[in-house]
C-alpha positions as CSV (number, residue, x, y, z in Angstrom):
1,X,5.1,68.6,24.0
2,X,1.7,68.7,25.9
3,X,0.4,71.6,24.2
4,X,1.2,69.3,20.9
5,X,-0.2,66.3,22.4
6,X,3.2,64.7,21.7
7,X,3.7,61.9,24.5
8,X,6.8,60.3,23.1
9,X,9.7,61.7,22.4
10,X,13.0,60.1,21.9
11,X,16.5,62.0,22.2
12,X,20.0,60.5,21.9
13,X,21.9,62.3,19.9
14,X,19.6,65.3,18.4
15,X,21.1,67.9,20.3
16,X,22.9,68.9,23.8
17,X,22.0,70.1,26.9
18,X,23.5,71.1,30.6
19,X,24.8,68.3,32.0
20,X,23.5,69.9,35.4
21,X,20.1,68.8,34.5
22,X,20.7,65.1,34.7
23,X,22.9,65.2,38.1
24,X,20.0,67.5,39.4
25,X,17.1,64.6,38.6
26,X,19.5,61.7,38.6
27,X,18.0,61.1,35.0
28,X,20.2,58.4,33.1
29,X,19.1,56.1,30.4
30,X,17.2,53.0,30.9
31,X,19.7,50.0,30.6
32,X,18.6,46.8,28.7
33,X,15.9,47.9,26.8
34,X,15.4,48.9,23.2
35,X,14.5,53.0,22.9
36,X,16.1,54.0,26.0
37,X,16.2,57.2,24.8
38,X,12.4,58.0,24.9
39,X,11.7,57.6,28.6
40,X,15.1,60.1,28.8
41,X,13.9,62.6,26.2
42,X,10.9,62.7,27.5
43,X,11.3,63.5,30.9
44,X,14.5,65.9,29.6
45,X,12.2,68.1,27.8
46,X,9.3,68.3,30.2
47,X,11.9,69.5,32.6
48,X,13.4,71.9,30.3
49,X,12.8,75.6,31.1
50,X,14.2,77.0,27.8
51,X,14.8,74.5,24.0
52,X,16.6,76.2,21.7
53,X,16.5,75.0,18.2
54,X,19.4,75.3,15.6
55,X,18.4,74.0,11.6
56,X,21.9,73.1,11.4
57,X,23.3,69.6,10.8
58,X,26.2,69.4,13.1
59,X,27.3,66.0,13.1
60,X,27.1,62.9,11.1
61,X,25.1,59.9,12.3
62,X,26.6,56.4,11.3
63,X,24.5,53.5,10.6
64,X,25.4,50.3,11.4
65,X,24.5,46.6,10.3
66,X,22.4,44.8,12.7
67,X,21.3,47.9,15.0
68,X,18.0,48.2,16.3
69,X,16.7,50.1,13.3
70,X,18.6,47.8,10.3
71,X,17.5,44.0,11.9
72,X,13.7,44.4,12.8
73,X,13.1,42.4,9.6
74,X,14.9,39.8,10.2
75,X,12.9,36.3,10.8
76,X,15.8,34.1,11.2
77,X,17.4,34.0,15.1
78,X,21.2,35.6,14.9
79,X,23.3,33.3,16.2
80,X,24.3,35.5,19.3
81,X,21.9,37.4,20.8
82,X,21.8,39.8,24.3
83,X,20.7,37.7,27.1
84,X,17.2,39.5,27.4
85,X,16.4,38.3,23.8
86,X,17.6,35.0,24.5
87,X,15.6,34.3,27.4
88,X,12.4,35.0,25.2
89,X,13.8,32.5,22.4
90,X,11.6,29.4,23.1
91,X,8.3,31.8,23.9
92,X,8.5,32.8,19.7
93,X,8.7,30.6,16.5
94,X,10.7,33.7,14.6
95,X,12.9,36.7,15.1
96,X,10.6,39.0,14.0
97,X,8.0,38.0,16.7
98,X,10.4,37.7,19.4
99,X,11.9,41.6,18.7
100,X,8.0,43.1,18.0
101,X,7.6,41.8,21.8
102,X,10.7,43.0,23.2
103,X,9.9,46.2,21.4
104,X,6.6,46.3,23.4
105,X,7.7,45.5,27.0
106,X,10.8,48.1,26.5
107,X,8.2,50.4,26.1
108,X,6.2,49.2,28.9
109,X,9.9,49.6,31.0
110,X,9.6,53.2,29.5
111,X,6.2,53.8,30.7
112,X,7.2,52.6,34.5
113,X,10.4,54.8,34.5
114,X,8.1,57.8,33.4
115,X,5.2,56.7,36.3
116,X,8.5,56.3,38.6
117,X,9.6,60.3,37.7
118,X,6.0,61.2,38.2
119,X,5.6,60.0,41.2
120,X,8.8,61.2,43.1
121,X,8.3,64.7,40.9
122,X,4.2,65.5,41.6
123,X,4.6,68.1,38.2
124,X,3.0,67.7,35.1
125,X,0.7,64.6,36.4
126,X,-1.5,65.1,33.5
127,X,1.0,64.9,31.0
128,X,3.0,62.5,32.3
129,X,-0.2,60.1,32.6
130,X,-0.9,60.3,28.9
131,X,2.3,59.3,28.3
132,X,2.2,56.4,30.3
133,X,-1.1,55.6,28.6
134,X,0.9,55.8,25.6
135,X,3.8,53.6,25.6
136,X,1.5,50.5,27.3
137,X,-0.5,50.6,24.4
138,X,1.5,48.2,21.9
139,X,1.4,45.9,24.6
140,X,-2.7,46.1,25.7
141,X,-3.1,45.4,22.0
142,X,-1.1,43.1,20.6
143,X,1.1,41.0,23.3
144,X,-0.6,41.0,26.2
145,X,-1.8,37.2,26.1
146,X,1.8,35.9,25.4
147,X,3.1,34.5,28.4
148,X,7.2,35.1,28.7
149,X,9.5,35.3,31.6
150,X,8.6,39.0,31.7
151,X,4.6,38.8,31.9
152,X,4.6,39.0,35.6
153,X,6.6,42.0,36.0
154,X,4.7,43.8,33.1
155,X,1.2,42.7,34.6
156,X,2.6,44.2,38.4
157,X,3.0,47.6,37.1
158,X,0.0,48.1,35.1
159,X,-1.6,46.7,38.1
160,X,0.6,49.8,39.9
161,X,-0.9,52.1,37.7
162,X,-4.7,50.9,37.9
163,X,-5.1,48.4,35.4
164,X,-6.4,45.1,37.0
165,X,-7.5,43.1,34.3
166,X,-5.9,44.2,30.9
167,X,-8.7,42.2,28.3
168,X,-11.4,44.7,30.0
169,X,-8.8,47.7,29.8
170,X,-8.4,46.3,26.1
171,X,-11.7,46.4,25.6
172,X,-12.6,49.9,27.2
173,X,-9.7,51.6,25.3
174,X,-11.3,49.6,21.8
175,X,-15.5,51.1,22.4
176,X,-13.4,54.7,23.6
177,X,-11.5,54.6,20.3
178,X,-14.1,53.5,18.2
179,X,-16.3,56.1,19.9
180,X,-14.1,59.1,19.0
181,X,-14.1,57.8,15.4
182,X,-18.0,56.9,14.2
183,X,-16.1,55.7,10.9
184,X,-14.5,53.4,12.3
185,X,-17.5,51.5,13.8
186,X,-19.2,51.7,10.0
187,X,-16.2,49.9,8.7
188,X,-16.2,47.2,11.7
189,X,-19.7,46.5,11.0
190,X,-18.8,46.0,7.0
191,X,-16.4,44.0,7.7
192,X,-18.4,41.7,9.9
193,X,-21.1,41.1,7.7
């Protein structure tokens, strides 16, 4: 994964593996998140010691009305929803709004299960901090000024992991980006003018 530069990884049903390997690391799935499978594929792989790969479909995959994957378009509220959307409810006019910000704190959830691992682990520090980086950056970007009954919680662990104010880390990650890219700053000076 490192040597691809691939910091997210999701896994739920993909594959197997020894159970022994999630008693060992007391590595479980995230509960009442979307994507709880990327925090846990993640840190399954990067403590995997041998992946062995079978081009072989051996199962069938069912998809199913209103899953995660089939309602992100939806703008209207469903009628019933889990209690971690409906607490978010009155902070968004539409459905769509309300899931793209769940969507980025789960993945800011992901980001402090993956910090929590590194921590208690001290392996792979390098990796594991670009994947941090990673999953926190939907939120930097695009939801960090709306205020929800999660904002405080989200803003304590970035402040954990050495962000203090998240406009100047917004900004910092925007010159760095546009820095690495010289095409990118040509085509934000066009489109200023």
């Amino acid at each position: 994964m490192s040597k691809n530069k691939f910091y997210d990884f999701y896994f739920a049903w993909q594959g197997s593996f020894k159970s022994e390997i999630l008693n060992h690391y007391n590595l479980r799935f995230t509960h009442g998140i979307f994507h709880e499978d990327h925090d846990f594929g993640t840190i399954l792989f990067a403590l995997a010691k041998k992946i062995a790969y079978i081009n072989e479909a051996l199962y069938v995959y069912r998809i199913r009305s209103n899953s995660i994957i089939t309602s992100q378009k939806e703008h209207h509220f469903p009628q019933k929803m889990p209690l971690n959307l409906e607490i978010l409810r009155p902070c968004f006019k539409d459905y769509q709004s309300l899931r793209a910000y769940f969507r980025a704190y789960c993945l800011v959830r992901i980001a402090e299960v993956v910090y929590d691992f590194m921590q208690a682990n001290k392996n792979k520090q390098k990796f594991f901090k670009k994947v941090i980086k990673k999953y926190i950056y939907d939120y930097i970007f695009y939801h960090s000024k709306t205020n929800t009954a999660f904002t405080q919680e989200i803003h304590k662990f970035l402040n954990k992991i050495g962000i203090k104010n998240v406009n100047f880390y917004r900004q910092k990650l925007l010159i760095r980006m546009y820095w690495r890219n010289p095409k990118k700053i040509i085509a934000l000076f066009f489109k200023q003018k």
